[in-house]
C-alpha positions in Angstrom: 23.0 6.3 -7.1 25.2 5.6 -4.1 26.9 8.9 -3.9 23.7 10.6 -4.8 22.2 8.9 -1.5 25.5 9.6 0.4 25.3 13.4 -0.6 21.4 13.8 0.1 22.0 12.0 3.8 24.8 14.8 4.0 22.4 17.7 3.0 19.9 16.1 5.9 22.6 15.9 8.4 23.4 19.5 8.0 20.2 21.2 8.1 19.2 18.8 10.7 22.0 19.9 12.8 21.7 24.0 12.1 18.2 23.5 12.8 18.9 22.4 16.5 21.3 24.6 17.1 18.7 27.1 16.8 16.2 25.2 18.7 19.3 24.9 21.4 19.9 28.5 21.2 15.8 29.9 21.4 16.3 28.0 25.6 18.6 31.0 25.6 17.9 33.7 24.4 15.2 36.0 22.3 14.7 34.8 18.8 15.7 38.1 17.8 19.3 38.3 18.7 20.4 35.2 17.4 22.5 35.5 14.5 23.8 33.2 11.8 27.1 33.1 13.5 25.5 31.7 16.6 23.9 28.6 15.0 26.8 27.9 13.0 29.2 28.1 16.1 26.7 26.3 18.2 26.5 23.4 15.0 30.3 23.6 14.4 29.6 24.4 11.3 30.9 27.2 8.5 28.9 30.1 7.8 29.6 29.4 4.1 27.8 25.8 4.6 24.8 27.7 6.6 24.7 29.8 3.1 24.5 26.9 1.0 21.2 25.8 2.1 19.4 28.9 3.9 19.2 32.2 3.1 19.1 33.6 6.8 17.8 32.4 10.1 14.4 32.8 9.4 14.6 30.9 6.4 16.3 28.2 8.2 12.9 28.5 11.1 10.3 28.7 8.3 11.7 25.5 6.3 11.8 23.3 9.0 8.1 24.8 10.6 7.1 24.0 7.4 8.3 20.2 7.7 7.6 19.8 11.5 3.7 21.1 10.5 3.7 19.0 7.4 4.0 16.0 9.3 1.4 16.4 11.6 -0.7 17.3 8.6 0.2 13.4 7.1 -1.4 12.2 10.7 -4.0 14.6 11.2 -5.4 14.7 7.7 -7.0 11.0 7.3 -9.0 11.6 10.7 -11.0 14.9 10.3 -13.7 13.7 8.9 -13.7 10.8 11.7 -13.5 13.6 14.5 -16.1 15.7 13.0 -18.9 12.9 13.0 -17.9 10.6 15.9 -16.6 13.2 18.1 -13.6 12.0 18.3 -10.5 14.3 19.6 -7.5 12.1 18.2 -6.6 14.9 15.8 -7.0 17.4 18.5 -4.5 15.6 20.9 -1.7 15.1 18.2 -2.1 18.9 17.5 -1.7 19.4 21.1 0.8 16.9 21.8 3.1 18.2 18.5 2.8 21.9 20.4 4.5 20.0 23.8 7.3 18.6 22.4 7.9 21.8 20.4 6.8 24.2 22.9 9.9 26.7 22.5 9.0 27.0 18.9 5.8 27.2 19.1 5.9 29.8 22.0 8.1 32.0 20.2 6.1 31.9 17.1 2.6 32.6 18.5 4.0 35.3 20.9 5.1 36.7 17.5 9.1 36.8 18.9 10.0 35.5 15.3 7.9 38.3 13.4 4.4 38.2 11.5 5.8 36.1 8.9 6.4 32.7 10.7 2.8 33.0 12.7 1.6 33.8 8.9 3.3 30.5 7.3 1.9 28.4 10.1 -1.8 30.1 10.1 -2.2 29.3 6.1 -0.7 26.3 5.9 -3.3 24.9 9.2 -6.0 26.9 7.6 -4.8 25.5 4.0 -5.8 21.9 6.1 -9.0 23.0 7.6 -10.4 24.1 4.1 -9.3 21.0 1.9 -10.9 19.0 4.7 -14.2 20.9 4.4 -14.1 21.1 0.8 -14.3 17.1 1.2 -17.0 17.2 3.9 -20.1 19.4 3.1 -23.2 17.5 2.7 -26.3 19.0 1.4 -25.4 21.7 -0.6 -22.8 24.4 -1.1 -21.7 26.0 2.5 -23.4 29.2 3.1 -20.3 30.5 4.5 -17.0 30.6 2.6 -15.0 27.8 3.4 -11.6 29.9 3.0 -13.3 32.3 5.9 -15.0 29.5 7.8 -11.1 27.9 7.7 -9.5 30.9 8.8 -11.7 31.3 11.6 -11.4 27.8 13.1 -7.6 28.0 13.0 -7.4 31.4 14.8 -9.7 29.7 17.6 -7.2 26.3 17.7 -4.0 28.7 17.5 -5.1 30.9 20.4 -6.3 28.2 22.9 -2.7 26.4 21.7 -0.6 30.0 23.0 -3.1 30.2 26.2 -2.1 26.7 27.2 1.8 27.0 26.2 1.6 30.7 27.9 -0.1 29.0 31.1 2.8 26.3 31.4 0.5 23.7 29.9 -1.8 23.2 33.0 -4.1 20.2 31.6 -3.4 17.5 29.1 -3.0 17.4 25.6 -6.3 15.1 26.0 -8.3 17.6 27.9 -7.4 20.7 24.9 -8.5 18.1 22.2 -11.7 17.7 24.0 -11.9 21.3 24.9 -11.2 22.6 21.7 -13.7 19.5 20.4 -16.6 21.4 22.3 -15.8 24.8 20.5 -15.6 24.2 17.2 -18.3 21.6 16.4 -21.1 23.2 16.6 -20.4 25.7 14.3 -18.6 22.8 11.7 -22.0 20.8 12.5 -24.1 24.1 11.4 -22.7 25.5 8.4 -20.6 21.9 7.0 -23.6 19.4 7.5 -26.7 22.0 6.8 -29.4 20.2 8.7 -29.9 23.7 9.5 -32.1 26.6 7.2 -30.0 29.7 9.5 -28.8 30.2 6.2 -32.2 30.2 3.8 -32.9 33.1 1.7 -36.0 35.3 2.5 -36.0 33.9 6.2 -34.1 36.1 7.8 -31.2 34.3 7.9 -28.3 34.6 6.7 -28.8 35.8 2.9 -30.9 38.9 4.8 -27.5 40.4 5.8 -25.9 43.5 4.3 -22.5 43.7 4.7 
């Protein structure tokens, strides 16, 4: 058991130190010419032992966005609900505050620098979040909009206030974006998650009158 907890600390050491080479390396330079030899030169580390765990650089990026995200997720997830009804932006400033301390990642990711698939991992696994938490929250009814569409949506409106902010230099607060971003998407959470609204009834014009 000791050896196996020796060996896993090892593995964690490693990827932990390729993974900041690379976040050493993007103060740099353009994701895009990086190479593999760069991070393991910068790590002082063999290309052979980069191998062993990743496949390439963007694997190496997309498991460790994946774990940095997940994170937040753990803090995030219990207070959703809380935000939603008591207007409460705690969630919002730990999404903000998560995009300041990683703001060269999360620049080069949303200015699409590390290609389509990154800004695709990080868009499903927030809008992955969004949904479950709606699932969890409708009152009332079944939602008359899809909840994968109505999750989609919300994060493309939190993703691109997150670039304008990072792209601006981060001119207000993580507190102000929470409470700016707070503003934008309660309303329409409030409409279609809580239904005290009939927008939606059949045969009123609302939203069942549509043809798409």
């Amino acid at each position: 058991m000791t050896g196996t907890k020796k060996a896993d600390r090892r593995v964690q050491r490693t990827r932990q130190a390729l993974f900041a080479a690379l976040m050493e390396l993007l103060m740099e330079k353009n994701y895009a010419e990086i190479t593999v030899g760069d991070i393991t030169e910068r790590a002082n580390l063999g290309r052979a032992t980069f191998y062993l765990h990743y496949k390439d650089k963007d694997d190496l990026l997309a498991a460790n966005l994946e774990a940095l995200f997940e994170k937040v997720a753990e803090r995030v997830r219990p207070l959703l609900k809380q935000s939603l009804l008591a207007g409460d932006t705690v969630q919002g400033r730990i999404l903000f505050e998560e995009a300041q301390q990683n703001s060269d990642l999360y620049r080069m990711i949303l200015s699409g620098q590390g290609g389509m698939m990154l800004y695709a991992r990080l868009q499903s696994r927030m809008a992955e979040l969004m949904g479950d938490m709606m699932e969890k929250m409708i009152m009332g009814g079944d939602s008359p909009v899809p909840i994968p569409l109505l999750a989609n949506y919300l994060t493309g409106v939190i993703l691109s206030l997150v670039k304008w902010w990072l792209d601006s230099d981060m001119p207000h607060s993580p507190d102000y974006m929470a409470a700016v971003m707070q503003q934008l998407i309660r309303p329409g959470m409030e409409r279609v998650l809580l239904l005290d609204l009939d927008w939606y009834e059949e045969g009123d014009g609302g939203f069942d009158s549509y043809e798409f």
